[in-house]
Backbone as JSON Lines, residues from 0, in Angstrom:
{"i":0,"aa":"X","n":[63.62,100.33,105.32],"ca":[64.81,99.53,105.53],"c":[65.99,100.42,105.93]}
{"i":1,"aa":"X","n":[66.21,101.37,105.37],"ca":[67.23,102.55,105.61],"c":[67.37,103.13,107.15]}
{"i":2,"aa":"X","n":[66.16,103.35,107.29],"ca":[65.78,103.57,108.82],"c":[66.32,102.81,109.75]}
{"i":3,"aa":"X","n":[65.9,101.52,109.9],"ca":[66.42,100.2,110.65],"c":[67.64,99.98,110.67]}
{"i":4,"aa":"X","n":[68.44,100.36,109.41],"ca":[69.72,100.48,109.45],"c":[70.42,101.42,110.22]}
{"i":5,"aa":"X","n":[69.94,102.84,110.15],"ca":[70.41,103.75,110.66],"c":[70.07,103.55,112.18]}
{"i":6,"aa":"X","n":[68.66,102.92,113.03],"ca":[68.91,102.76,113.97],"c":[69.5,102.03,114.48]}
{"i":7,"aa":"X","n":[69.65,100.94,114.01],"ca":[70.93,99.74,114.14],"c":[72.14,100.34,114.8]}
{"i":8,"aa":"X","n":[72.74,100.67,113.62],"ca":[74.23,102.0,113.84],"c":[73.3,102.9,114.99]}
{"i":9,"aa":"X","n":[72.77,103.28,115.34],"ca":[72.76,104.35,116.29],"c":[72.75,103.65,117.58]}
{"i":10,"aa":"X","n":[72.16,102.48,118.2],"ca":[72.49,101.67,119.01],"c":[73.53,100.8,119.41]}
{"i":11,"aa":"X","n":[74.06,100.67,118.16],"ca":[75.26,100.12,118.54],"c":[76.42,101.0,118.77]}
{"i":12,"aa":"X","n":[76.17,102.4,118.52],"ca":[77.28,103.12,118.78],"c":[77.08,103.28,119.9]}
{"i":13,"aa":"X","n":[75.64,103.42,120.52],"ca":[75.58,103.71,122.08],"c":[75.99,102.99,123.29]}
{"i":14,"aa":"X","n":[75.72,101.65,122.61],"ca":[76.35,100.23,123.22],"c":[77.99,100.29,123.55]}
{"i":15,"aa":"X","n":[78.45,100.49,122.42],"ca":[79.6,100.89,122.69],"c":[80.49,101.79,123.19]}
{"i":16,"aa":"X","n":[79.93,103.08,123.14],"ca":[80.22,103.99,124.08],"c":[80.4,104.05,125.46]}
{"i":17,"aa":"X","n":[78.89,102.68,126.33],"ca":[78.8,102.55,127.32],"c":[79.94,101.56,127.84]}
{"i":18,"aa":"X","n":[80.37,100.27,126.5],"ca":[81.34,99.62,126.94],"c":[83.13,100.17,127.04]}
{"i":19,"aa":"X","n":[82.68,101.15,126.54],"ca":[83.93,101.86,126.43],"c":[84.91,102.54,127.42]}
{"i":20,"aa":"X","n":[84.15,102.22,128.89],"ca":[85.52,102.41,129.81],"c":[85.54,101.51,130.32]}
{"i":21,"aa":"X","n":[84.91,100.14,129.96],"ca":[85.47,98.48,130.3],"c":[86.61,98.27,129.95]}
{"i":22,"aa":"X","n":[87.28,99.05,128.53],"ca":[88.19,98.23,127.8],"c":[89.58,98.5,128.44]}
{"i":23,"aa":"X","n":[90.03,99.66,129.2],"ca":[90.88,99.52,129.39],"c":[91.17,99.21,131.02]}
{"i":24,"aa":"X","n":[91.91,98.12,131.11],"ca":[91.8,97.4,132.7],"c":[93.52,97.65,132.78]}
{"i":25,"aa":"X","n":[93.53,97.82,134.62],"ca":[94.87,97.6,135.29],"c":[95.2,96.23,135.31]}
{"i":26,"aa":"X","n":[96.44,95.29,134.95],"ca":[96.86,94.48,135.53],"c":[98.35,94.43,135.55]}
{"i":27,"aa":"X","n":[98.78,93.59,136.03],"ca":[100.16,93.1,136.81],"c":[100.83,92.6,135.29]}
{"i":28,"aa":"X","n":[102.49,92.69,135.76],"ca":[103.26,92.25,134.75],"c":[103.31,91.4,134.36]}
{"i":29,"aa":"X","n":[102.75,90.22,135.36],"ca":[102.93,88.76,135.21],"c":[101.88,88.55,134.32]}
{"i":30,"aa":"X","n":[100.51,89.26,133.68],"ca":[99.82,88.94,132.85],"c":[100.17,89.93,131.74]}
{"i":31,"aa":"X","n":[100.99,89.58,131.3],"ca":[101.66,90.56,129.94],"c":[102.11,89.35,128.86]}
{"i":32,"aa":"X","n":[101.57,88.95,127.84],"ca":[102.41,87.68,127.37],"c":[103.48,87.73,127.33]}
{"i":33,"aa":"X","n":[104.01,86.78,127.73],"ca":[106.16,85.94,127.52],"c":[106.9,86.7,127.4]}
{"i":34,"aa":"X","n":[106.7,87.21,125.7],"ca":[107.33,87.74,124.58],"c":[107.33,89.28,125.36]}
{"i":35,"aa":"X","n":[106.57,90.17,125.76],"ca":[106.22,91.39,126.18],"c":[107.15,90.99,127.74]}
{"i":36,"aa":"X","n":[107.18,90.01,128.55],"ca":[107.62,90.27,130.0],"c":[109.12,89.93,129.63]}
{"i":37,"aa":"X","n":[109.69,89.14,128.73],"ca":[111.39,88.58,128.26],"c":[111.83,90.01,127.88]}
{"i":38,"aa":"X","n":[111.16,90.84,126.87],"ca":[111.77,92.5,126.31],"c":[111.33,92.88,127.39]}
{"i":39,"aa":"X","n":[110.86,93.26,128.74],"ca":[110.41,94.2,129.61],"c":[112.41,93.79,130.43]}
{"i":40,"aa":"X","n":[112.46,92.36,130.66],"ca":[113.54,91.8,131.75],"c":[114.77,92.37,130.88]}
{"i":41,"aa":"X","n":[114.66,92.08,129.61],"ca":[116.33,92.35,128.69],"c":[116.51,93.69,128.7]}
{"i":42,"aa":"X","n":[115.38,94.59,128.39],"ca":[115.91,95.48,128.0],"c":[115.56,96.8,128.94]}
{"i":43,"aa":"X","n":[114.52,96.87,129.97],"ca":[114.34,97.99,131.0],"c":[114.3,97.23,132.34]}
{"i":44,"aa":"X","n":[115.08,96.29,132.73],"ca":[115.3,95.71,134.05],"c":[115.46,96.63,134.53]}
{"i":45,"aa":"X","n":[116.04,97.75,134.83],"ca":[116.51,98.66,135.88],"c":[115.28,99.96,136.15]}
{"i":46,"aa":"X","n":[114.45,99.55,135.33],"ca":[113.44,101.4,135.51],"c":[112.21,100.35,136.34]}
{"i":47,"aa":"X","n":[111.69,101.37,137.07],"ca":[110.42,101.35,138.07],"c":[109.42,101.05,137.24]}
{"i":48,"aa":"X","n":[108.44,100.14,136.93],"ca":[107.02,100.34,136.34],"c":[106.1,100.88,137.35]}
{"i":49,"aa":"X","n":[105.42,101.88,136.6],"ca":[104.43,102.51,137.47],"c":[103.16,101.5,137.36]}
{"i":50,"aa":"X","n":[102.67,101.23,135.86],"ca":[101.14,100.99,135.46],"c":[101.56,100.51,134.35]}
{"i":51,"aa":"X","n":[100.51,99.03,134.2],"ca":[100.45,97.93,133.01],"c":[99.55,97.79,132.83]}
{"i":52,"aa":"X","n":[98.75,98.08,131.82],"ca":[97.43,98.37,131.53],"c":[97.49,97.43,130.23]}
{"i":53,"aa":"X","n":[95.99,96.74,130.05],"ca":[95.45,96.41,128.35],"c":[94.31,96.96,128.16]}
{"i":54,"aa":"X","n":[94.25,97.05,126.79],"ca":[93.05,98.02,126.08],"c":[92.65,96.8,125.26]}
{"i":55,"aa":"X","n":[91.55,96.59,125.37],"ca":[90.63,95.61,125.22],"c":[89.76,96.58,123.79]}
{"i":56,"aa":"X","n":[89.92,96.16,122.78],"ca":[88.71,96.79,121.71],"c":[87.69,95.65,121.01]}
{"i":57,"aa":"X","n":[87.2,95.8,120.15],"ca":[86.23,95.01,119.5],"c":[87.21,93.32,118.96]}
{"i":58,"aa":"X","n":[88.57,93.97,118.22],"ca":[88.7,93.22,117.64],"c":[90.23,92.58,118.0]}
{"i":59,"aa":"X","n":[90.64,93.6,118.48],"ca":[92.43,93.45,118.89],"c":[92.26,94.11,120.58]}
{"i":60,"aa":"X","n":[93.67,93.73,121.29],"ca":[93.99,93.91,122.15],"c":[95.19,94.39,122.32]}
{"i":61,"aa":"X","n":[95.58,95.39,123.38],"ca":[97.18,95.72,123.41],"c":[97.52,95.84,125.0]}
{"i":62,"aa":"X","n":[98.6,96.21,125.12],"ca":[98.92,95.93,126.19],"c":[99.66,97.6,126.26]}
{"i":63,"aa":"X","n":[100.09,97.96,127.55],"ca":[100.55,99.52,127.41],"c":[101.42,99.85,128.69]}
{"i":64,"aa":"X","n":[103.08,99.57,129.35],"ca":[103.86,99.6,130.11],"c":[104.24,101.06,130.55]}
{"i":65,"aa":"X","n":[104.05,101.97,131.53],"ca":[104.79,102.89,132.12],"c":[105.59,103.34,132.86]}
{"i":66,"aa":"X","n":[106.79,103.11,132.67],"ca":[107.7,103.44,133.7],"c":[107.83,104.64,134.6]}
{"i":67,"aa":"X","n":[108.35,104.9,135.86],"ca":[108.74,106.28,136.43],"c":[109.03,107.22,135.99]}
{"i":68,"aa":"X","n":[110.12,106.83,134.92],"ca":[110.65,108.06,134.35],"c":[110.36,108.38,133.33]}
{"i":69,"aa":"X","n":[108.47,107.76,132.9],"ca":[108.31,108.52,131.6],"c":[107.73,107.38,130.51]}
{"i":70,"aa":"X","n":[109.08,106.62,130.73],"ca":[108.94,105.56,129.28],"c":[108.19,104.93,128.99]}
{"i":71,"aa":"X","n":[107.66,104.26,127.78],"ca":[106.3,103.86,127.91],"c":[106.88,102.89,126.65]}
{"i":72,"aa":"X","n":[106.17,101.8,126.42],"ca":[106.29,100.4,125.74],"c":[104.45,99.9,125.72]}
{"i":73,"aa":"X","n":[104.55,100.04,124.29],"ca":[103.4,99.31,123.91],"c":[103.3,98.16,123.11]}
{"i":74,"aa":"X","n":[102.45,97.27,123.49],"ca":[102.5,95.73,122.99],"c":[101.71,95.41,122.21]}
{"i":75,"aa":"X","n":[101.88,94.33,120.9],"ca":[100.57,93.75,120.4],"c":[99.89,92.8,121.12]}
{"i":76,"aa":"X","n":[98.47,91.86,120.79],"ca":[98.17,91.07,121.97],"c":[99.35,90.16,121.83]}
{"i":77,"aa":"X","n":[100.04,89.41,120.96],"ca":[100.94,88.65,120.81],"c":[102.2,89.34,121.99]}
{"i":78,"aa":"X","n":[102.44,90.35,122.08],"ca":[103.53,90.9,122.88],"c":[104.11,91.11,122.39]}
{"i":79,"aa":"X","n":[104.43,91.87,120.93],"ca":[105.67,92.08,120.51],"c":[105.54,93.7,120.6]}
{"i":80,"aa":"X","n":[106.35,94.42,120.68],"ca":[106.23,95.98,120.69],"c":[105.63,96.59,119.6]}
{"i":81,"aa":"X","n":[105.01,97.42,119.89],"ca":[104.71,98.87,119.01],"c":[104.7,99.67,118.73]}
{"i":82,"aa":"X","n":[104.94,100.16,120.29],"ca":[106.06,101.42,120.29],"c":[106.28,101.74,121.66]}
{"i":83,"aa":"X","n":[108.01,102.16,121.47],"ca":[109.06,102.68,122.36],"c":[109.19,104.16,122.53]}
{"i":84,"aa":"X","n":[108.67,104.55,123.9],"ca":[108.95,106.24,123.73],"c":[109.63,106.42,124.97]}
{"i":85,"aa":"X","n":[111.01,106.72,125.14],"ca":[111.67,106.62,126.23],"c":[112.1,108.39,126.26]}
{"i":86,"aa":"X","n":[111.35,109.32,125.74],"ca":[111.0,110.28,126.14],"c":[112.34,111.58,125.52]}
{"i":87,"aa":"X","n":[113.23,111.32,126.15],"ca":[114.86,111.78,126.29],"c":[115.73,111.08,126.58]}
{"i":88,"aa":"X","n":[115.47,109.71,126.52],"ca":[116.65,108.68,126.64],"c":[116.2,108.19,125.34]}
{"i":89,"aa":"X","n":[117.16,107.38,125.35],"ca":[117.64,106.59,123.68],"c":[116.99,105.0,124.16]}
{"i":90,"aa":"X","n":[115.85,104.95,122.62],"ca":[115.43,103.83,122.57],"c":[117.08,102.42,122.73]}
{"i":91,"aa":"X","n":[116.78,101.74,123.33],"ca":[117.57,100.6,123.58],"c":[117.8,99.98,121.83]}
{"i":92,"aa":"X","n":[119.29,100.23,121.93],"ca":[119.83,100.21,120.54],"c":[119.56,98.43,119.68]}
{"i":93,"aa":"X","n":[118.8,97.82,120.5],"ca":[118.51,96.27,119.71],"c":[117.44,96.2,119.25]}
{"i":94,"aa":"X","n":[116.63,97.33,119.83],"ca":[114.79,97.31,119.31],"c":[114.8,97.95,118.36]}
{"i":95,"aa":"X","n":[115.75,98.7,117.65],"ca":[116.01,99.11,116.67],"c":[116.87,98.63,115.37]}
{"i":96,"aa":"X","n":[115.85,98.59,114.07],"ca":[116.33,97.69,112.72],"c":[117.71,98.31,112.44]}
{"i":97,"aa":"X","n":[118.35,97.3,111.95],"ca":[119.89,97.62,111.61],"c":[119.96,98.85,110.69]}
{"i":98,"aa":"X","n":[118.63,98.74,109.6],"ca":[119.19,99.38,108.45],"c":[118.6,101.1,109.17]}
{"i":99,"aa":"X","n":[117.84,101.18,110.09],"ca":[117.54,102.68,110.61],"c":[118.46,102.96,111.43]}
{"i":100,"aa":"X","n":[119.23,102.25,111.95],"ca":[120.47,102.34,113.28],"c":[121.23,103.36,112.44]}
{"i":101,"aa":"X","n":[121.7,102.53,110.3],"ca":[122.6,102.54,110.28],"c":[122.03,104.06,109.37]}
{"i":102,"aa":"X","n":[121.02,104.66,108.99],"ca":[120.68,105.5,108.76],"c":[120.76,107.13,109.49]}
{"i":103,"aa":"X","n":[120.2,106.77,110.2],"ca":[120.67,108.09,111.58],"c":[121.79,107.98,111.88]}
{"i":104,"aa":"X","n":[122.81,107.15,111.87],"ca":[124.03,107.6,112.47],"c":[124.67,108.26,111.26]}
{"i":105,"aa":"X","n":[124.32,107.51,110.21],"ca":[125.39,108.25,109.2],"c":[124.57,109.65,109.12]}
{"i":106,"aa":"X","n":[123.52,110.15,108.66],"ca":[123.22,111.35,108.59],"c":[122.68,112.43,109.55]}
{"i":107,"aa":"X","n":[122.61,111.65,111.4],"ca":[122.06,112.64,112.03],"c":[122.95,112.08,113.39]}
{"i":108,"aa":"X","n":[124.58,112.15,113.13],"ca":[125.8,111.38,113.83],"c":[125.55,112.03,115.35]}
{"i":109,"aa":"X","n":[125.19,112.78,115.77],"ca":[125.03,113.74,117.28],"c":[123.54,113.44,117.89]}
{"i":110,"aa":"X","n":[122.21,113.18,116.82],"ca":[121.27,112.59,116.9],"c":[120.51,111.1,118.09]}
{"i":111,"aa":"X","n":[119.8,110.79,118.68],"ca":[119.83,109.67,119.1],"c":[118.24,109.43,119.09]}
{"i":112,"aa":"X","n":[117.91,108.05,118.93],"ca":[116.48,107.72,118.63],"c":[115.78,107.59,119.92]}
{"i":113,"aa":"X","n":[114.94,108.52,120.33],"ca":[114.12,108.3,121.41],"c":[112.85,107.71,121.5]}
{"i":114,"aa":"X","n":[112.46,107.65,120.16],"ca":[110.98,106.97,120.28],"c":[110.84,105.97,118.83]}
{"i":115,"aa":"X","n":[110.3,105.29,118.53],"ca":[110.27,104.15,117.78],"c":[109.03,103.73,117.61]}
{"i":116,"aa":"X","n":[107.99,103.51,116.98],"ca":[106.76,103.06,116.65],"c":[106.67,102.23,114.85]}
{"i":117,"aa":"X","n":[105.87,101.63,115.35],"ca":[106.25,100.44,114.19],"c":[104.8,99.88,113.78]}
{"i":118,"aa":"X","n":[104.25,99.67,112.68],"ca":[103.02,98.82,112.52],"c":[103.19,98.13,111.21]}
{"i":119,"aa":"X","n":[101.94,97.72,110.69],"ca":[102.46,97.11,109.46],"c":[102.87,97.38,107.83]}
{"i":120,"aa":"X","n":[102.87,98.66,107.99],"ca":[103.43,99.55,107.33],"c":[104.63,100.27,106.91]}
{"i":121,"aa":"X","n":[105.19,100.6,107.74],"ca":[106.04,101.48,108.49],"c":[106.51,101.77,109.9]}
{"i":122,"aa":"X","n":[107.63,102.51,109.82],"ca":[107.81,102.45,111.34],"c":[108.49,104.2,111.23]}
{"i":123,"aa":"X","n":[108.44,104.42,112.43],"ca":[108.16,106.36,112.73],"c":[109.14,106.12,113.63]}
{"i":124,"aa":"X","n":[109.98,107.15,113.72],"ca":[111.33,107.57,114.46],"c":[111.26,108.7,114.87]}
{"i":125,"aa":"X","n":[111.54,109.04,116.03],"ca":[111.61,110.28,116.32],"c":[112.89,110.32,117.13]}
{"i":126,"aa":"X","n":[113.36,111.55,116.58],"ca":[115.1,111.97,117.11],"c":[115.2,112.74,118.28]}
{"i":127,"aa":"X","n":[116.47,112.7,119.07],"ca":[116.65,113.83,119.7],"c":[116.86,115.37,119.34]}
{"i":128,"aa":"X","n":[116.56,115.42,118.49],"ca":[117.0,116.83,117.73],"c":[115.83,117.39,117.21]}
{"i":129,"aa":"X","n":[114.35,116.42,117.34],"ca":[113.05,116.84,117.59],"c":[112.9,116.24,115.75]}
{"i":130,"aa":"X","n":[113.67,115.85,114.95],"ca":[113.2,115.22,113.68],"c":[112.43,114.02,113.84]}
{"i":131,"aa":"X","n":[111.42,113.71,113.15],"ca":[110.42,112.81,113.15],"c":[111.04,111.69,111.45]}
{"i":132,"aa":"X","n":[111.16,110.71,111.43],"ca":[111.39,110.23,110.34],"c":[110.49,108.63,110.27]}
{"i":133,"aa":"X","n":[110.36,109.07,108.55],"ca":[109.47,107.49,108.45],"c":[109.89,106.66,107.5]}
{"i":134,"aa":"X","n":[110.21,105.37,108.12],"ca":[110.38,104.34,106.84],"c":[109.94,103.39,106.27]}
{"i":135,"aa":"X","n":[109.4,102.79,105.45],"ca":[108.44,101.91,104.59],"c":[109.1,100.96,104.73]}
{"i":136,"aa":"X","n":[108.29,99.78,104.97],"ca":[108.28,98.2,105.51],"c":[109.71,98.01,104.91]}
{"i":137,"aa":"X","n":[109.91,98.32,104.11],"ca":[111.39,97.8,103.53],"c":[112.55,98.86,103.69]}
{"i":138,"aa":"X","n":[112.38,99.72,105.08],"ca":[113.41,100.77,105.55],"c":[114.01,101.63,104.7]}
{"i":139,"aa":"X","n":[113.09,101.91,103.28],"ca":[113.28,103.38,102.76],"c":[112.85,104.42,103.27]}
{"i":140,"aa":"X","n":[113.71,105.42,103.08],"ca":[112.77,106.61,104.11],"c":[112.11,107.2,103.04]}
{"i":141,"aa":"X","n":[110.76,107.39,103.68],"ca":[109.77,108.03,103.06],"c":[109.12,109.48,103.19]}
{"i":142,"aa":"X","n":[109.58,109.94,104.42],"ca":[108.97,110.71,104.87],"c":[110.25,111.52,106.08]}
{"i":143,"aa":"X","n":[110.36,113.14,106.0],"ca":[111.08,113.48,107.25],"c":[110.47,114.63,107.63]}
{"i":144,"aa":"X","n":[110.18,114.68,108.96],"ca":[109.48,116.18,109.44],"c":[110.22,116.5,110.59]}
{"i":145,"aa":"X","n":[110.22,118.12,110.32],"ca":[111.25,118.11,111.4],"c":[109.94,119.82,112.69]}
């Protein structure tokens, strides 16, 4: 029985391996859900998209935006973001929670948030000043690496 199991798992990893450069496909903006194309219009109307890609996995889907100059916006399948990495520009100050806005300014005032990632956990900040900071679902900081 152990056996059968183990070949089981060994075929299906192979299976999947082979499906594994299916999952991520090119498409157009216009197939980005609502929610993902309304934050693309509000808040980076002005930058070039290069490539709009989704990553297709077993169980979830995401979506993954690249602009010219770098920036990159990732989506849940729902379309809501997951993360903002605008590289050396400053994440767009509305995609950002009040209580982390109001955190970095008071203690890192010359500082500016360039990247933003968020799941259901926590959400990860990274500064211009190369500090990495993390805060727990309820915007305590938990964590700072610099």
């Amino acid at each position: 029985m152990k056996k059968f199991f183990l070949a089981a798992f060994a075929l299906f990893l192979t299976l999947s391996n082979v499906k594994a450069d299916e999952r991520d496909r090119v498409i157009t903006k216009e197939q980005l859900p609502e929610v993902a194309q309304s934050l693309l219009a509000t808040h980076f109307s002005g930058l070039k998209i290069s490539l709009v890609k989704e990553d297709r996995e077993f169980v979830s889907r995401n979506y993954e935006v690249i602009f010219a100059d770098g920036t990159k916006v990732e989506f849940t399948r729902k379309g809501e973001w997951k993360e903002v990495d605008c590289r050396k520009n400053e994440v767009p100050a509305a995609l950002i929670p009040a209580n982390i806005k109001s955190f970095v300014s008071e203690r890192y005032p010359d500082a500016k948030i360039v990247q933003i990632d968020r799941d259901k956990n926590d959400y990860e900040v990274k500064l211009s000043n190369r500090l990495e900071l993390t805060f727990d679902k309820n915007f305590n900081i938990i964590d700072i690496d610099d």
